[in-house]
C-alpha positions in Angstrom: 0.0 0.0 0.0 2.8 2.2 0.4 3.7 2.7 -3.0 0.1 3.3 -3.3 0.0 6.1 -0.8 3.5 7.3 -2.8 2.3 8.4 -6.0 -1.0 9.7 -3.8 1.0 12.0 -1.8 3.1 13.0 -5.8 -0.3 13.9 -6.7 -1.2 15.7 -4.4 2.1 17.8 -4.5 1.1 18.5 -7.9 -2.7 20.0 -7.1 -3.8 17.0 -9.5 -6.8 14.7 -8.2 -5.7 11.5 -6.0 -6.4 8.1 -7.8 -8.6 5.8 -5.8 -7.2 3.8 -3.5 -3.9 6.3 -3.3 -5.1 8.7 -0.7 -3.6 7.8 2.2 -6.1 10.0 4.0 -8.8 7.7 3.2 -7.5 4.0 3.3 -9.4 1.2 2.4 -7.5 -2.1 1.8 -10.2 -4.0 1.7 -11.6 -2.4 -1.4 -8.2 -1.9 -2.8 -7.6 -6.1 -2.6 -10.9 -6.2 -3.9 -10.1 -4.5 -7.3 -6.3 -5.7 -7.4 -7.8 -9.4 -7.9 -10.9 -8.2 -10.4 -8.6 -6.1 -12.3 -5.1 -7.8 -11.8 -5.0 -10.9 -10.3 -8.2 -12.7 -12.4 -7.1 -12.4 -15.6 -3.7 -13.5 -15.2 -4.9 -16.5 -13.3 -6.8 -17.4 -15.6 -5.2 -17.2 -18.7 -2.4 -19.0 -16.8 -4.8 -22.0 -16.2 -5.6 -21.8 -20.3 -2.3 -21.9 -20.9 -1.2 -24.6 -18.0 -4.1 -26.5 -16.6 -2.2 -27.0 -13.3 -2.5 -23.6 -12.6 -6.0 -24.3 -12.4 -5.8 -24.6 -8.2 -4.3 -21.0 -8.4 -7.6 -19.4 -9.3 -9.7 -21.1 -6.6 -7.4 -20.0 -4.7 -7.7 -16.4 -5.5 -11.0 -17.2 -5.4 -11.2 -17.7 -2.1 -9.3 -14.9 -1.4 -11.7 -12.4 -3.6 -14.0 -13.8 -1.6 -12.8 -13.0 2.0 -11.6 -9.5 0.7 -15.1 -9.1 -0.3 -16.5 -10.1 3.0 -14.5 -7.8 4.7 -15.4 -4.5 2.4 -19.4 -6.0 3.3 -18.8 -5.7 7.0 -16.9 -2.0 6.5 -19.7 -0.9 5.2 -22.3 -2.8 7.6 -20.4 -1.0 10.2 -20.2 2.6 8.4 -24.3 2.2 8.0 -24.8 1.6 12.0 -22.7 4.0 12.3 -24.5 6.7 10.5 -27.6 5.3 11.9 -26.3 6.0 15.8 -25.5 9.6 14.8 -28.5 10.5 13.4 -30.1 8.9 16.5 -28.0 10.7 18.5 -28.5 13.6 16.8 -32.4 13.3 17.0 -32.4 13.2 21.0 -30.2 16.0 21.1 -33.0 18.0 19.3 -35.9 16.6 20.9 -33.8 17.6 24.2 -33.2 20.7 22.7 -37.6 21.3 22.1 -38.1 19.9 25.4 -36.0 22.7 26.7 -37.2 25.2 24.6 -41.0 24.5 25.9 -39.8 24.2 29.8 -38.4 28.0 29.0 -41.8 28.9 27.8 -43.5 27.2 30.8 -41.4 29.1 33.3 -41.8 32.1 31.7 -45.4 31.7 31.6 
C-alpha cells in the first residue's frame, strides 16, 4: 500500500486529483484487494490456467481470497451504516432535548 500512498501523496504535490485507492487519508485495503484481484490478479490467473491446466488450483485459490476480501469490504460498510444510523439517532435526542428545553423556558416564563 505504500507505493500506493507514494504516487498519492506525488499527486497531491502536484494539485492533481488523487487516484482511488492512493489517498492515504482515506485508506481502504479492503476495497483496494478487492479490485487488485478483479482487475489484476483474475485475468492472469486465468489465462495462466488456459495456458497450464495445473495452474487451475491457483484461481480457486484467489477465489477464495476475492472472496474474503469481499466479505471484509461488506462488514466495513455494515459497520459505516450503524454507524450513520447512531449519529442521526444521536442527533435526533439532542433535538428533541433541545424542544423539550425550549418548551420548559416557555412554561417558566409563563
Amino acid at each position: 500500500m505504500e507505493e500506493f500512498y507514494l504516487q498519492g501523496d506525488r499527486e497531491r504535490s502536484n494539485a492533481w486529483n488523487v487516484s482511488p485507492f492512493m489517498d492515504r487519508t482515506k485508506p481502504n485495503q479492503a476495497q483496494c484487494q478487492v479490485g487488485f484481484i478483479q482487475y489484476i490478479v483474475r485475468p492472469l490467473f486465468e489465462s495462466l490456467a488456459q495456458f497450464e491446466p495445473k495452474c487451475a488450483s491457483l484461481v480457486s485459490h484467489m477465489d477464495a481470497n476475492e472472496a474474503y476480501w469481499k466479505a471484509v469490504v461488506e462488514q466495513q460498510q455494515l459497520k459505516a451504516e450503524n454507524e450513520n444510523k447512531n449519529q442521526l439517532k444521536i442527533r435526533d435526542m439532542h433535538r428533541i432535548q433541545e424542544v423539550d428545553d425550549d418548551d420548559d423556558d416557555e412554561e417558566e416564563e409563563e
